[in-house]
NUZAMI-994226 format. One record per residue: x negated, y, z of N, C-alpha, C, O in turn; residue in three letters. Coordinates in steps of 0.1 Angstrom, whole numbers, plus 5000, padded with zeros to 4 digits. Layout:
BEGIN
XYZXYZXYZXYZALA...
REM end
This chain:
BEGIN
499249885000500050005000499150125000498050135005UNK499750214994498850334991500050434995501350434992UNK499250545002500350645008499550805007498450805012UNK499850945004498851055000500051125011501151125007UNK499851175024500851255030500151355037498951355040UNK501051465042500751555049501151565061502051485062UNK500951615072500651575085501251745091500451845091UNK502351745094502751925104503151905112503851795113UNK502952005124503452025134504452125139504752235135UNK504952065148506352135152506052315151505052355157UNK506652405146508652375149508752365133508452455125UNK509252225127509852215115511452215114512052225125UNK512052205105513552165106514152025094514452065083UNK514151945097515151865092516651845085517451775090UNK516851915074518151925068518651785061517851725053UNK519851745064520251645051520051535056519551525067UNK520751405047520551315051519451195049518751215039UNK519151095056518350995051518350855054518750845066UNK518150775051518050615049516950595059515950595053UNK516650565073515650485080515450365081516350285083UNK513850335081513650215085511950205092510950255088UNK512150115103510950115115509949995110510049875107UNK509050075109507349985108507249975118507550075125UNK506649855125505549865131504049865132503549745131UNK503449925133501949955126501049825136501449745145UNK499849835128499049685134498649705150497849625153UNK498949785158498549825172499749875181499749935192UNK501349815171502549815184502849965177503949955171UNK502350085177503050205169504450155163504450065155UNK506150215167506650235154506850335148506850445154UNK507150325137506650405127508350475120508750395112UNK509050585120510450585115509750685103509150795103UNK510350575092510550625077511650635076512650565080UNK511650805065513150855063512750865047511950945043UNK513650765039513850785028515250855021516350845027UNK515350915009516450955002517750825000517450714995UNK518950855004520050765006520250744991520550624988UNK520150824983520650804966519250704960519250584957UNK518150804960517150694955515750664960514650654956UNK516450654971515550534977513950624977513150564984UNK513650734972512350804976511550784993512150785004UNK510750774992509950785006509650935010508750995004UNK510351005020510051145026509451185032508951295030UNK509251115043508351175054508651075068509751015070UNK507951075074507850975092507451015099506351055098UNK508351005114507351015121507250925129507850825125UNK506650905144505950805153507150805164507550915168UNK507750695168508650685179507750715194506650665197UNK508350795199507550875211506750965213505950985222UNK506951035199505451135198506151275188506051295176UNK506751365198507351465196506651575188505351585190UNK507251665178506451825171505651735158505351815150UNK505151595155504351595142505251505135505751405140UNK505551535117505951455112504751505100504151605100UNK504651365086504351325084505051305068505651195067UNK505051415055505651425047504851375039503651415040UNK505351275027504951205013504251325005505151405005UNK503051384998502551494990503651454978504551534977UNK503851354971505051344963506351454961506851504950UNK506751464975507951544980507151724973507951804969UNK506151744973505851894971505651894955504851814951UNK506552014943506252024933505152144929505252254923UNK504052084936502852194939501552124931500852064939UNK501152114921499852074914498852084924498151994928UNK498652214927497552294934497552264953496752324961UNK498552164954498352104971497052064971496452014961UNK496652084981494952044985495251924989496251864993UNK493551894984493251724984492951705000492551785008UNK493251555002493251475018491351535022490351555016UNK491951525036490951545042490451435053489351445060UNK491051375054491051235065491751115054492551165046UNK491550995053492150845049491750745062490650705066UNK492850735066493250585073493650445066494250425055UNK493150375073493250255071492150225056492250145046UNK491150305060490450295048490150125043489850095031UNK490250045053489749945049490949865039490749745036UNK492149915037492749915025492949985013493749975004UNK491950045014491750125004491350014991490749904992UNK491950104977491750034963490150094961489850184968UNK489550054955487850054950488050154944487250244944UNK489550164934489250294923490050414929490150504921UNK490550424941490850534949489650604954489150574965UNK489150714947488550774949488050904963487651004959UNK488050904973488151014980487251134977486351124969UNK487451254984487351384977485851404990485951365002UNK484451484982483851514992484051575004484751685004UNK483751525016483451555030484751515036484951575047UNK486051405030486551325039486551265044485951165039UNK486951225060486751125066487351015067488551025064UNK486850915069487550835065487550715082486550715088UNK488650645085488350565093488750425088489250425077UNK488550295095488550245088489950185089490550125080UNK490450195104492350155104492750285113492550395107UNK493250275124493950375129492450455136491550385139UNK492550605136491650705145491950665163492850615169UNK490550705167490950645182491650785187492050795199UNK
REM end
């Protein structure tokens, strides 16, 4: 799975409706994904118990010019031909 998202902190607002469904990440984390009810798009998530940060798809922004990742998680899923951008960090599953 390959995922490019952006990471904000509270005070955002939430309009509209969405389709949820709970991951649980490899260390117990779950994870609430809010996808579009019509088609099925992936939106944005955030972490069950962990108030002010969600966690929006770059997909969702019609912005060419969104700046490139500065952190990749779970690097050790990472595709060979996924390139990262100089002076990202990278870990190799979750940050401590």
């Amino acid at each position: 799975m390959f995922a490019a998202l952006a990471g904000f902190a509270a005070p955002y607002k939430i309009i509209g409706s969405a389709t949820e469904y709970v991951r649980t990440g490899d260390q117990g984390a779950k994870f609430i994904f809010r996808f579009c009810p019509v088609c099925g798009t992936n939106l944005f998530h955030t972490e069950e118990g962990v108030s002010g940060r969600v966690s929006v798809a770059v997909g969702a922004f019609a912005d060419p010019g969104f700046p490139a990742p500065q952190v990749s998680v779970y690097d050790c899923r990472r595709h060979p031909w996924v390139q990262l951008p100089p002076g990202a960090v990278a870990f190799k599953k979750d940050p401590p």
